[in-house]
DSSP file (Angstrom, degrees, kcal/mol; ACC not computed):
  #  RESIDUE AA STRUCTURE BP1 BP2  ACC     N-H-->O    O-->H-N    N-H-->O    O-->H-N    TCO  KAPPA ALPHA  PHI   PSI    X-CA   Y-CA   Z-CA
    1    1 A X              0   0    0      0, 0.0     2,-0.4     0, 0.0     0, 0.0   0.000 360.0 360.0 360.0 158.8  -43.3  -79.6  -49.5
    2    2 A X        +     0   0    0      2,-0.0     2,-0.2     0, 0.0     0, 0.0  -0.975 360.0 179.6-148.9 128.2  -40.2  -79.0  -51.7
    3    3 A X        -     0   0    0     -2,-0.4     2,-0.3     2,-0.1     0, 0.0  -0.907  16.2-147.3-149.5 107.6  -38.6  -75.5  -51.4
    4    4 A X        +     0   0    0     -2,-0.2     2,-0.3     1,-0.0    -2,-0.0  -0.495  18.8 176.3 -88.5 173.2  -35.5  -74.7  -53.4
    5    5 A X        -     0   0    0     -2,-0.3    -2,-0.1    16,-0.0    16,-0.0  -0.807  31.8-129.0-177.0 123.5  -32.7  -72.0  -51.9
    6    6 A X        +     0   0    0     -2,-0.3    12,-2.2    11,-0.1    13,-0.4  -0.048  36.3 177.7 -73.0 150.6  -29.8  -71.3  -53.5
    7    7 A X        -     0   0    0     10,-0.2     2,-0.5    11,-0.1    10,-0.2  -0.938  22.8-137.0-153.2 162.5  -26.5  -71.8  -50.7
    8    8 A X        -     0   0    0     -2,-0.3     8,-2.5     8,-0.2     2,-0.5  -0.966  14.4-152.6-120.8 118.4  -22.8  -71.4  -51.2
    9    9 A X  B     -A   15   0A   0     -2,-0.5     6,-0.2     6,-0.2     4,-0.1  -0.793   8.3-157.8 -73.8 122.5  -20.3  -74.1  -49.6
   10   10 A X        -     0   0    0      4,-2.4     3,-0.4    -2,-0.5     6,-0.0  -0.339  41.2 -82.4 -91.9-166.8  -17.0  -73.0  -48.7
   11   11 A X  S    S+     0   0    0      1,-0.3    -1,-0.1     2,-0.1    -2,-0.0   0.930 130.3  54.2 -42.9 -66.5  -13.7  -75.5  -48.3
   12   12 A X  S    S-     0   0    0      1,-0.1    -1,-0.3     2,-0.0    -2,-0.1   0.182 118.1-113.3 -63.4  23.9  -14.9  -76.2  -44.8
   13   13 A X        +     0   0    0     -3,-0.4     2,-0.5     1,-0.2    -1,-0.1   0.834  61.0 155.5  44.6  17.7  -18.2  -77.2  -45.8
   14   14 A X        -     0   0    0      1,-0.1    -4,-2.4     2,-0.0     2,-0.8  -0.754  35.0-136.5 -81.7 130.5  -20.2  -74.1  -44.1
   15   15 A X  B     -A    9   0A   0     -2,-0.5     2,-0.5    -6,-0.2    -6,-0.2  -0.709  21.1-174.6 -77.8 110.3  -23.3  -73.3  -45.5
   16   16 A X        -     0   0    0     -8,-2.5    -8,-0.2    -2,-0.8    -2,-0.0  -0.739  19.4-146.7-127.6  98.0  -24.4  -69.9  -46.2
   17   17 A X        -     0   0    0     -2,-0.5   -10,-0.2   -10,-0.2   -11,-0.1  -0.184  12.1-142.9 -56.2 124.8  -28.1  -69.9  -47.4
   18   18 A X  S    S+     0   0    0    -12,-2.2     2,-0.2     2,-0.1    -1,-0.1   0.536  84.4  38.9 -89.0   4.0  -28.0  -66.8  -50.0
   19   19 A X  S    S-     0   0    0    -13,-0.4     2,-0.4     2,-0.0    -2,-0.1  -0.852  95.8 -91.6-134.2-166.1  -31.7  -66.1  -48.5
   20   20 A X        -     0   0    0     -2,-0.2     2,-0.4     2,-0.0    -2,-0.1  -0.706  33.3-165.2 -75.2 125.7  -33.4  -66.2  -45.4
   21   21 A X        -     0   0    0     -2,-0.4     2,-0.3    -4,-0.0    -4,-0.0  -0.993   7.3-176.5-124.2 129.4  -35.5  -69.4  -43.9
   22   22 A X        -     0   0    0     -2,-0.4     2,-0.3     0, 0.0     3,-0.1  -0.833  13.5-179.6 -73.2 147.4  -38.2  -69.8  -40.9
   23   23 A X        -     0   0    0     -2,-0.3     3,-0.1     1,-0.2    -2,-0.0  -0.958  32.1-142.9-137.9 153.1  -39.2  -72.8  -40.4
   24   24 A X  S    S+     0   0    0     -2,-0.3    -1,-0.2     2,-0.0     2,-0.1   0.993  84.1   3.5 -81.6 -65.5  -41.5  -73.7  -37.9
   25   25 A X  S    S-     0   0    0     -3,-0.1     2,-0.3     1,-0.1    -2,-0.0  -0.062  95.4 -71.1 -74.9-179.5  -39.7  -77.2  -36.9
   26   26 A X        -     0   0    0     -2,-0.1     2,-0.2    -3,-0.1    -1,-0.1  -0.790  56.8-175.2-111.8 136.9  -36.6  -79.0  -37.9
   27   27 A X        -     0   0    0     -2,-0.3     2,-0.3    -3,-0.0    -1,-0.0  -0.555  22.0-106.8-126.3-167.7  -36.6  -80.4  -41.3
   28   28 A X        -     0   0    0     -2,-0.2     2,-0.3     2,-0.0     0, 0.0  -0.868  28.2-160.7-118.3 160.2  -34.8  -82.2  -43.3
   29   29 A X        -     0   0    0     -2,-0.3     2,-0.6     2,-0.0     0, 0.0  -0.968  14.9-155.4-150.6 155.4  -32.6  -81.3  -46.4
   30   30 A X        -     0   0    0     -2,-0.3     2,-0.4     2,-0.0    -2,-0.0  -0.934  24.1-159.8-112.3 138.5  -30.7  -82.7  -49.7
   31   31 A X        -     0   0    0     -2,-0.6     2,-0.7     2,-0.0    -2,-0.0  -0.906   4.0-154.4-105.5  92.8  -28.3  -80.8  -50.5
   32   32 A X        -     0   0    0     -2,-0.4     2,-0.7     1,-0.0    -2,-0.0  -0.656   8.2-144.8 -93.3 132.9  -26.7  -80.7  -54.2
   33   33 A X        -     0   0    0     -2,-0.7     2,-0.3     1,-0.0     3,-0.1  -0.726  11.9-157.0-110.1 130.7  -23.5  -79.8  -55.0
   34   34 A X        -     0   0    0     -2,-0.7     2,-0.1     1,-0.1     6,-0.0  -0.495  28.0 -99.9-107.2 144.6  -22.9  -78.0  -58.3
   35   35 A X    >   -     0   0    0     -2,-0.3     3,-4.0     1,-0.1    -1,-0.1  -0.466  31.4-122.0 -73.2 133.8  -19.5  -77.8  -60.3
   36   36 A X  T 3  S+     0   0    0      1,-0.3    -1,-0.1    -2,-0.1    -2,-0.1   0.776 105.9  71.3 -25.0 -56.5  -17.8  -74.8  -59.8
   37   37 A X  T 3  S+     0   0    0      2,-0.0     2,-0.7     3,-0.0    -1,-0.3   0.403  79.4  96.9 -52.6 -22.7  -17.7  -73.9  -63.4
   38   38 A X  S <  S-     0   0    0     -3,-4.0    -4,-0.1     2,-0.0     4,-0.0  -0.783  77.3-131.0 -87.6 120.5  -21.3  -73.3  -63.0
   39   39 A X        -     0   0    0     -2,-0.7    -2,-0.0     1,-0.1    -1,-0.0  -0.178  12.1-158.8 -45.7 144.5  -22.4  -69.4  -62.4
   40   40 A X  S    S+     0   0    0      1,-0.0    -1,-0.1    -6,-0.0    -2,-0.0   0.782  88.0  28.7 -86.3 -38.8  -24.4  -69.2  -59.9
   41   41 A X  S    S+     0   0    0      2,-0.0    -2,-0.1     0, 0.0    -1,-0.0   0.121  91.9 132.8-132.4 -15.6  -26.3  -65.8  -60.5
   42   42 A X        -     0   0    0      1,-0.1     2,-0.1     2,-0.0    -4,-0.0  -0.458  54.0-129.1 -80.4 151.4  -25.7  -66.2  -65.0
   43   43 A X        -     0   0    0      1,-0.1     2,-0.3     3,-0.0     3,-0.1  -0.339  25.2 -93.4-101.0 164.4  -28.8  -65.5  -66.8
   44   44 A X        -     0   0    0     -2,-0.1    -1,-0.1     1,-0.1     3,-0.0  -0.506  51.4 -96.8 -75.2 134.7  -30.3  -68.1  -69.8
   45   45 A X        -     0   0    0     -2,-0.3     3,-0.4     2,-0.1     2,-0.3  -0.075  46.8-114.6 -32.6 163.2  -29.0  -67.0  -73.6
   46   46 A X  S    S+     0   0    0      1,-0.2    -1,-0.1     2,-0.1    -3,-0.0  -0.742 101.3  27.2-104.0 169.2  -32.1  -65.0  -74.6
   47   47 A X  S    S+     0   0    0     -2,-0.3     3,-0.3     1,-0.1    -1,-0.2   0.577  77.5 146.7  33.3  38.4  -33.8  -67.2  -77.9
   48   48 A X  S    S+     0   0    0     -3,-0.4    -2,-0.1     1,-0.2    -1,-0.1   0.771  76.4  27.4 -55.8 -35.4  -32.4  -70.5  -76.6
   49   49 A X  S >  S+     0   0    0      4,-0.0     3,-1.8     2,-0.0    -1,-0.2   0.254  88.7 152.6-103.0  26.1  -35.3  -72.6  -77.8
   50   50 A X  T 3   +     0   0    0     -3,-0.3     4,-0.1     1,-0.2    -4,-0.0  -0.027  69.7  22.9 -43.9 115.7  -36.2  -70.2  -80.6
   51   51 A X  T 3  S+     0   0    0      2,-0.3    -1,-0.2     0, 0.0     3,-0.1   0.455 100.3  97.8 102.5  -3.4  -37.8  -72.2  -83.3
   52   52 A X  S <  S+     0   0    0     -3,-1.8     2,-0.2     1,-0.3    -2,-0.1   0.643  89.1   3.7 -78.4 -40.2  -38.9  -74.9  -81.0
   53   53 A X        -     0   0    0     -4,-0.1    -2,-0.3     2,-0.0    -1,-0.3  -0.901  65.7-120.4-165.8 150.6  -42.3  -74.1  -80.4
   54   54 A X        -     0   0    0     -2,-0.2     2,-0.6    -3,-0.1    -4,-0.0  -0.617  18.6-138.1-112.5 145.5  -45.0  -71.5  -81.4
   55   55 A X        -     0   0    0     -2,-0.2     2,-0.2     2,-0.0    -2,-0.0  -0.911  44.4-121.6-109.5 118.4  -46.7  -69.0  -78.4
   56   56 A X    >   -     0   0    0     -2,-0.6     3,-2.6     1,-0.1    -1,-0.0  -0.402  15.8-108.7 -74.1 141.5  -50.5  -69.4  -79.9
   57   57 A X  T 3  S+     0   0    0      1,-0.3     3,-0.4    -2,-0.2     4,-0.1   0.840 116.2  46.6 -37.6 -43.8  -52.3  -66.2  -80.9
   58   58 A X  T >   +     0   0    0      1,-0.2     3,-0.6     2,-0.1    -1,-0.3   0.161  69.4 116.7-100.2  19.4  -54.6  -66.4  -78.1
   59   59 A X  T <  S+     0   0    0     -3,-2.6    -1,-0.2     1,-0.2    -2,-0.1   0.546  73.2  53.9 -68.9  -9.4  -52.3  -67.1  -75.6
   60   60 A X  T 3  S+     0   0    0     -3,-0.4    -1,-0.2     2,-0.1     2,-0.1   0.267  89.6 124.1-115.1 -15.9  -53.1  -63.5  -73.6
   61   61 A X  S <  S-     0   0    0     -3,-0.6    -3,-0.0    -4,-0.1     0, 0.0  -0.385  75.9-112.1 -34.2 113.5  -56.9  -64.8  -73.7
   62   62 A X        -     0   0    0     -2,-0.1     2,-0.2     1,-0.1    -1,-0.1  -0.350  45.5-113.4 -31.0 125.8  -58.7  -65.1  -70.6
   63   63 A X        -     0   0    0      1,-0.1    -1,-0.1     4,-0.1     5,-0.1  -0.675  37.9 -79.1-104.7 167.5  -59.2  -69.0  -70.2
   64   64 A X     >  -     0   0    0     -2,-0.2     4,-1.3     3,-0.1     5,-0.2   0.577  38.3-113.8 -42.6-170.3  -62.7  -70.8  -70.4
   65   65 A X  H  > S+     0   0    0      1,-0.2     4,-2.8     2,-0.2     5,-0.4   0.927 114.7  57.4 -90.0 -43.5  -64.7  -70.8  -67.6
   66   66 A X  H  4 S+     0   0    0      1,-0.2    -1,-0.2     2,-0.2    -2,-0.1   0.764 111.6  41.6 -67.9 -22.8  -64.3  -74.7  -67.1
   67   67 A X  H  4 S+     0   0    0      2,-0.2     4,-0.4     3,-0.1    -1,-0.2   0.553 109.2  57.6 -65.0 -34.2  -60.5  -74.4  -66.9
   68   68 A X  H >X S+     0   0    0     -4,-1.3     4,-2.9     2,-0.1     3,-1.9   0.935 104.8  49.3 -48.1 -62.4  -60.7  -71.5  -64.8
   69   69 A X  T 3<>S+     0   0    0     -4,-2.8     5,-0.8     1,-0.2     4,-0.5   0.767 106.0  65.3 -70.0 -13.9  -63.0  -73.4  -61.9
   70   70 A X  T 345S+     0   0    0     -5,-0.4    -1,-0.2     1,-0.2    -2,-0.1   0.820 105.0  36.9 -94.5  -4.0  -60.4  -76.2  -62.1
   71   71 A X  T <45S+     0   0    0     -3,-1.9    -2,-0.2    -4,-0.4    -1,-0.2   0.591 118.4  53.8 -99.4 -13.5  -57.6  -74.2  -60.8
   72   72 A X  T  <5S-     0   0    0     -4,-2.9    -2,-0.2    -5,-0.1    -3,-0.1   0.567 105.2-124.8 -79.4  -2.8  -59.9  -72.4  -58.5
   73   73 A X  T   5       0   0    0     -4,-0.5    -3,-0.1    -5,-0.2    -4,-0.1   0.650 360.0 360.0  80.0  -2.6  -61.2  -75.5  -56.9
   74   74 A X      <       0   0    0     -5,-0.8    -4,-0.2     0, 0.0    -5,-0.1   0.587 360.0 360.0-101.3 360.0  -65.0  -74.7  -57.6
């Protein structure tokens, strides 16, 4: 399983996990480290892919019954 969670690193390389983890066991973890420059918390432009692709008319549709049972498992 693959679980992200957002962390801050300070000079000293302490890690302070901005939420809370249980874990049952000791895991293991990659850690990526992001350029400053990047906000951490900033939100996406609103109508960044605007013009890119079309949200179909039926898109609020209940889907078929055979597409349904394949995310259900039956």
């Amino acid at each position: 399983m693959l679980r992200t969670i957002e962390a801050t690193i300070d000079k000293e390389g302490t890690v302070d996990l901005l939420e809370t983890v249980k874990l049952e066991t000791s895991h293991r973890a990659i850690v990526t480290i992001l350029d400053e420059r990047v906000a951490l918390n900033s939100s996406r432009p609103f109508g960044l892919c605007a013009g890119e692709f079309a949200v179909p008319d039926d898109f609020d549709e209940p889907l078929p019954e055979d597409i349904l049972s394949s995310f259900e498992g039956s």
